[in-house]
C-alpha positions, 0 to 999 in steps of 0.5 A, a space after each residue: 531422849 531420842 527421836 523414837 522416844 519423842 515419837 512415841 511421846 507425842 502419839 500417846 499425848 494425842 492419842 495417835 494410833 500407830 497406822 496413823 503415823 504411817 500413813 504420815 510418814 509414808 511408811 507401812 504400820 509394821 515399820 512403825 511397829 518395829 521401830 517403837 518396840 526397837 527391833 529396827 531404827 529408822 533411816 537417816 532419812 526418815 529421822 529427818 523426816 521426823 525432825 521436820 
């Protein structure tokens, strides 16, 4: 499983909205958007980000 699909995972498990997640990660709602439906990947940076 890769860390797009743990995201995924965990904001449907509690019932995350996408914007919040973008919020979270500093990130706009539309790049969250991108990166869950794989039209885009996230930075290394921001896959540390997600690790943490």
């Amino acid at each position: 499983m890769d860390i797009i699909e743990k995201l995924e995972k965990h904001r449907l498990e509690n019932k995350i909205p996408q914007q919040e997640v973008a919020i979270k990660l500093g990130v706009a709602f539309s790049t969250v958007n991108r990166w869950l439906n794989r039209k885009s990947k996230p930075t290394r940076f921001k896959v540390i980000t997600l690790k943490s």
